[in-house]
TIPA-619407 format. One record per residue: x, y, z of N, C-alpha, C in turn. Coordinates in steps of 0.02 Angstrom, whole numbers, plus 50000, padded with zeros to 5 digits. Last residue first. Layout:
XYZXYZXYZ ...
//
This chain:
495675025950585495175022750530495485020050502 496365036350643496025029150678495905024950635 496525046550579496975042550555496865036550595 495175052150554495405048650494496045045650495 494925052450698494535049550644494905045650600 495555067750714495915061550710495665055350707 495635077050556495265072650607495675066950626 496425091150482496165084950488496135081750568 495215103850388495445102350462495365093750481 495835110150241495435107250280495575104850330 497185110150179496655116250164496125114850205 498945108550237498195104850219497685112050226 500195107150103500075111150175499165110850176 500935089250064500665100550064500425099950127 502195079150027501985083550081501505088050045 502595062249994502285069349966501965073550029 503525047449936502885049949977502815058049943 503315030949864503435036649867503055041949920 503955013649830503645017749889503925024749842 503594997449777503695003749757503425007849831 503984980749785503524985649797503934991149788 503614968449650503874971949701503624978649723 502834952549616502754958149634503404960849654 502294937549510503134942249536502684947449562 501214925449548501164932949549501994936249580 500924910149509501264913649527501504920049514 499834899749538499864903949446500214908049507 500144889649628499984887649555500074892449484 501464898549707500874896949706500754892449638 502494907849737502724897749739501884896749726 502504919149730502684916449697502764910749681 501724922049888501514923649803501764922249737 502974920649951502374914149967501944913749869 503714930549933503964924349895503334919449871 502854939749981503164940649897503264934049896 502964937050117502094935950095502484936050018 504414938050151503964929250155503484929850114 504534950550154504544944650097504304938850106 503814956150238503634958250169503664952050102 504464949150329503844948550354503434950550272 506034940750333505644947850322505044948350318 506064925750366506344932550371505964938150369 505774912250257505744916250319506244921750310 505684909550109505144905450177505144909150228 506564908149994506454916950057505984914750100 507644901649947507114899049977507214906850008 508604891249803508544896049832507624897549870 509184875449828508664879249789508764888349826 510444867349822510104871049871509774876349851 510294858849738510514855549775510174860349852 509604854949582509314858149665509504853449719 510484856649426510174851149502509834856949555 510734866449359510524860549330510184856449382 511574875749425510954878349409510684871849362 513064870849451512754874549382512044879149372 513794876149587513094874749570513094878049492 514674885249663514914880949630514484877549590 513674887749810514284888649766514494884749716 511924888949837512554885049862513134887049822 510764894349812511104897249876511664892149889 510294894749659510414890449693510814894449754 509404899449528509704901749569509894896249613 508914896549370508794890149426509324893249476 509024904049251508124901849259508164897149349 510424907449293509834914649306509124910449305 511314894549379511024898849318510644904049335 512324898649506511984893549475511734899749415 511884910049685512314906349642511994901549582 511674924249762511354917949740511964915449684 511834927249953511954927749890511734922549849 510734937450019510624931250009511164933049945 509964950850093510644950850115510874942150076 508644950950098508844946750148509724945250155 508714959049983507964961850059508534958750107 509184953749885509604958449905509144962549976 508244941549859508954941649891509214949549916 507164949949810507264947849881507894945149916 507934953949681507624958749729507694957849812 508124942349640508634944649626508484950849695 506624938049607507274932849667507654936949682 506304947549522505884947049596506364943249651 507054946349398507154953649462506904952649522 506874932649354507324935149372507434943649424 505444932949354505474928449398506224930649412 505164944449234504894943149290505274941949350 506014939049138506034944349168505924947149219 505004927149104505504923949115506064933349167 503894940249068504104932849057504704929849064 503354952549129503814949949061503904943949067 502494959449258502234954849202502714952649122 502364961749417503014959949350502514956149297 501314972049512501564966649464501984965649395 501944983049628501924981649569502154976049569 501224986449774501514981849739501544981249672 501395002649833501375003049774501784993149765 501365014049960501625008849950501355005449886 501335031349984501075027749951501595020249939 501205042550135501715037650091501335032950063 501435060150175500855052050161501495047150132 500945074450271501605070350236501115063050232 500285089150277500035082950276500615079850243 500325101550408500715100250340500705092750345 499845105050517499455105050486499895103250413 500955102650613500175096650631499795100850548 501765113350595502125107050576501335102250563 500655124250652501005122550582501195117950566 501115118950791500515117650771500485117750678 502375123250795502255117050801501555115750776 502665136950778502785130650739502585122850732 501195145550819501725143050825501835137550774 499735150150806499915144250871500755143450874 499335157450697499725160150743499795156550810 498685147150626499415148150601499715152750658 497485139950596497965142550667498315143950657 497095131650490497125140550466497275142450534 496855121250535497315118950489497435127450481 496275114150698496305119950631496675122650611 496145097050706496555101450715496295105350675 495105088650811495345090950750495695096450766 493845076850879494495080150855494785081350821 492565074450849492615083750868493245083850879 492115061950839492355064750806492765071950798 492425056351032492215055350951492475059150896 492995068651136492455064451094492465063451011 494735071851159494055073351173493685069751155 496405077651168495815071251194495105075551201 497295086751002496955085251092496425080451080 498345076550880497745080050910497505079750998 499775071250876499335078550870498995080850906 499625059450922499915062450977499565067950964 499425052450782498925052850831499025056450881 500255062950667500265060350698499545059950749 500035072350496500275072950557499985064750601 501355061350427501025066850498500425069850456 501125050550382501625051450410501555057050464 499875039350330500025045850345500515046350405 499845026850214500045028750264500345035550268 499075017950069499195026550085499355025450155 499155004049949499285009550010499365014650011 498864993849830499024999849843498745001949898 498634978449871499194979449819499304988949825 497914974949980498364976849983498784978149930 496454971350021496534976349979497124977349970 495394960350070496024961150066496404965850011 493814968050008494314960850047495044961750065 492894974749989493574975749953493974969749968 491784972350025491764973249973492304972949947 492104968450157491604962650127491644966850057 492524980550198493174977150198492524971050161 491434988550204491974990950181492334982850155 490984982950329490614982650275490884984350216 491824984650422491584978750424491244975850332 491684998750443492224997750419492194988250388 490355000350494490595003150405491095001350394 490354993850604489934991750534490124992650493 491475001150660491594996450668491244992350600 490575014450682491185015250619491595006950617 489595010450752489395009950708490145011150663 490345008650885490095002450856489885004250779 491085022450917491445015450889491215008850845 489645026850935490005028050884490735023650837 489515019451057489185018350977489335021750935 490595023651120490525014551105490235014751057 490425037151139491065035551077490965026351069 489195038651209489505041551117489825038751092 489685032451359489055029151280489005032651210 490595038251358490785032251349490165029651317 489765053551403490735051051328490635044551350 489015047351493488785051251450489365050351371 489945045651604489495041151575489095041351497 490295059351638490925052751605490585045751567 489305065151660489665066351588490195060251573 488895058851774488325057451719488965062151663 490005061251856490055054951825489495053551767 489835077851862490365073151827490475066951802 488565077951916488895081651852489285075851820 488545075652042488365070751991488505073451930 488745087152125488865079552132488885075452088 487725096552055488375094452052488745089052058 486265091052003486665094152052487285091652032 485855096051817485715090151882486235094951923 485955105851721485435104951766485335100451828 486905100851658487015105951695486475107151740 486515088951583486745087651627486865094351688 485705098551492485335093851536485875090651586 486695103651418486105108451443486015104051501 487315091851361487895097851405487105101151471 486565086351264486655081951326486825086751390 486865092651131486155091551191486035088751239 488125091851123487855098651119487085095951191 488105076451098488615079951174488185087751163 487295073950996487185071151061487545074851115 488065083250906487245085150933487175079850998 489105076850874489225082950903488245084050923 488685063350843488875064450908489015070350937 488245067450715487815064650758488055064550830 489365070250644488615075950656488265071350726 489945057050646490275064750669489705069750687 489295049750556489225048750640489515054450674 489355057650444488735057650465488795057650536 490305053250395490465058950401489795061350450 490045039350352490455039750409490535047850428 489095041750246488945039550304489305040450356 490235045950160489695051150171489305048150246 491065032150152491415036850181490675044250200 490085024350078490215024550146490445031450204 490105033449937489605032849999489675029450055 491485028249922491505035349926490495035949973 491395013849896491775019149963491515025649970 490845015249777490485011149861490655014549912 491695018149695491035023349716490745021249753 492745010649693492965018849721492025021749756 492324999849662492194999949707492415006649750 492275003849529491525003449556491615003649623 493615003549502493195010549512492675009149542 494234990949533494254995449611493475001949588 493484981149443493084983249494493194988249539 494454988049344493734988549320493494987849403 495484983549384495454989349387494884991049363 495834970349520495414971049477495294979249455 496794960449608496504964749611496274967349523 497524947949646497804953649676497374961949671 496884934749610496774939049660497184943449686 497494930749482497904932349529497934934749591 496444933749385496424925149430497144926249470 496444944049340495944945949393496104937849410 498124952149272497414945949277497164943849338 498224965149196498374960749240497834958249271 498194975149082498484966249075498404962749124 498674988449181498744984849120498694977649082 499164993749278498924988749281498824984749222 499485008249255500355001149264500044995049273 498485016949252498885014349180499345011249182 498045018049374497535011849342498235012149270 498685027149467498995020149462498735014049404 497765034049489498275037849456498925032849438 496625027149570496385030349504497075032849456 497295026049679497055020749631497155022249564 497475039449738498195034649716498045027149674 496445041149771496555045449729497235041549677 495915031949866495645028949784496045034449748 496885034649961496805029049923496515027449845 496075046550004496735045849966496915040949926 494905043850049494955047649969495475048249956 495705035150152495025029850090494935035950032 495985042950249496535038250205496025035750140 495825060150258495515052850240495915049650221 496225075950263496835069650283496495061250265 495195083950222495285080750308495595076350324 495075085250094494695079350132494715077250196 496155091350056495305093750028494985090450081 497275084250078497375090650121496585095150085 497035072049999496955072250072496985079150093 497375076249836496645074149897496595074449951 498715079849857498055082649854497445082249872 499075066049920499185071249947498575077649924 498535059349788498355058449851498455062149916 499345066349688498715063849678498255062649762 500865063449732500495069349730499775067449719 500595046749735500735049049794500645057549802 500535045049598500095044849641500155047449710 501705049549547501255054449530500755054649570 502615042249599502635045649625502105050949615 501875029649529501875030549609501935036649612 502425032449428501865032549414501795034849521 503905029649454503695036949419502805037749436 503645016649446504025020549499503965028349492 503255012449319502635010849364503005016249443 504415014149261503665018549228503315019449285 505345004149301505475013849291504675018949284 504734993649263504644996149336504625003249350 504894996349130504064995049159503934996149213 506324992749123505945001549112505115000749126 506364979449189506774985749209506204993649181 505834974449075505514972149124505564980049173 506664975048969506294977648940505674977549008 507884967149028507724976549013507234980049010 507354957549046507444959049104507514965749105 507394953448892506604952048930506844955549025 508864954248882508514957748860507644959448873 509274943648954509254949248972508934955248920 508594933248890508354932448963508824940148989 509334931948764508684933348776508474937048841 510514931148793510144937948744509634938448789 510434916648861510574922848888510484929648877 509954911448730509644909848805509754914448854 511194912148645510684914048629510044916448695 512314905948696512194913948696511544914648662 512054892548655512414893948709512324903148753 511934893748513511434889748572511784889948664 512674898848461512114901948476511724899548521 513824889848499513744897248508513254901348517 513374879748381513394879448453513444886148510 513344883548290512674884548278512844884048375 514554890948229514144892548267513684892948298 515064876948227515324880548271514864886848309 514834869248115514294869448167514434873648245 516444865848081515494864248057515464865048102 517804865848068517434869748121516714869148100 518694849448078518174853648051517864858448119 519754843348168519904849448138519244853548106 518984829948205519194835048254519414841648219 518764825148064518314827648099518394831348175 520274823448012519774827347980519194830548037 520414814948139520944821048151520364825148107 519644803648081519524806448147519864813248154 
//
């Protein structure tokens, strides 16, 4: 017995088996780490990408969007269409659906500036008295059907794309306050006023922000940055092993005594975690960048209704 308490056999095999599990699982968390680095960089390219576009396009969130698609397709990579998070073969096709909606929607704009143009003559002709309420009557039947039809396209839009949320564009300014009250499409700012002052300048310099869920795709890498992430959303310390976090102290990470749980709180995270507890469970985190120029085209406030 003393013989076999003094032998060091197998010393290291235990060692390895002890440190081995851990190599690993940080090394799959490095190699996870510079994918994010890529895809965070990538954003930011998208977010110029889309800024460009928008200050061509009259600020559009939908040619920004796909601009920030299209400049995002090389972090998708691999990623599997049974995750319903989204598809880089279908967004292009569905870049070119949009992009003829969006020609239609440019359409209802023509169309209401000719209804109010040809309406003006003929109301001037009635007596006064009545001027006013046949025009007030007059703007509320433009902009309902005009409402109603950008209601279709948008209706029709969303049956192709469905729930679109893994990449975002939100425009920072300019703002709805911007623009003056008038009809339908005919509001807009002109982006070449430059002698209005600063302020009107400030309305024509387009700021955006691209929100960016990147999917984790390393293995076991994954599931460690995404917990690790949302703990630090919700302020959560975690305790126990790295494959089995536990929100209690002292916890090997062998039992679930007190599992770790993001169920509530943060409105971002609840939907990340929910995406993780599923059957085929999608790590995401999200990436933000934004981007200013100075816009070459006059934007609508249309496009930030829309």
């Amino acid at each position: 017995m003393k013989r076999l308490l003094a032998s060091n056999k197998g010393q290291a095999m235990v060692e390895s088996a002890i440190i081995i599990p851990l190599m690993v699982a940080v090394m799959l968390s490095v190699l996870q780490l510079i994918m994010i680095q890529h895809a965070r960089l990538m954003t930011e390219y998208a977010a110029f990408n889309a800024a460009r576009a928008g200050i061509v396009w009259n600020a559009d969130r939908f040619i920004m969007q796909n601009a920030a698609i299209l400049s995002l397709l090389p972090t998708m990579d691999g990623l599997l269409s049974e995750s319903d998070i989204g598809n880089p073969s279908q967004m292009l096709a569905h870049i070119v659906e949009r992009a003829l909606f969006y020609q239609v929607n440019r359409r209802v704009g023509s169309a209401v500036d000719y209804v109010v143009n040809g309406t003006n003559s003929l109301i001037s002709h009635l007596p006064s008295s009545i001027q006013g309420p046949a025009s007030t009557l007059r703007d509320a039947a433009v902009n309902a059907a005009a409402n109603a039809v950008d209601s279709t396209l948008r209706d029709a839009v969303d049956s192709i794309f469905g729930d679109e949320g893994l990449i975002s564009v939100h425009t920072l300014n300019p703002t709805m306050a911007t623009f003056p009250t008038g009809i339908g499409h005919v509001e807009e700012v002109d982006f070449d006023a430059v002698r209005k002052g600063d302020t009107w300048r400030k309305a024509t310099r387009l700021s955006i922000k691209v929100k960016y869920y990147y999917v984790l795709r390393i293995p076991f890498g994954n599931r460690i940055i995404h917990t690790a992430y949302l703990a630090t959303r919700t302020g959560t310390e975690l305790y126990g092993a790295l494959w089995n976090p536990q929100m209690q102290s002292g916890e090997t990470g062998f039992r679930n005594v007190a599992p770790v749980n993001f169920s509530s709180g943060i409105e971002e995270v609840k939907k990340l975690w929910q995406a993780s507890q599923g059957s085929k469970p999608v790590f995401m985190v999200p990436l933000n960048a934004t981007y200013t120029m100075r816009m070459q085209s006059n934007p609508y406030r249309r496009s930030l209704e829309i």
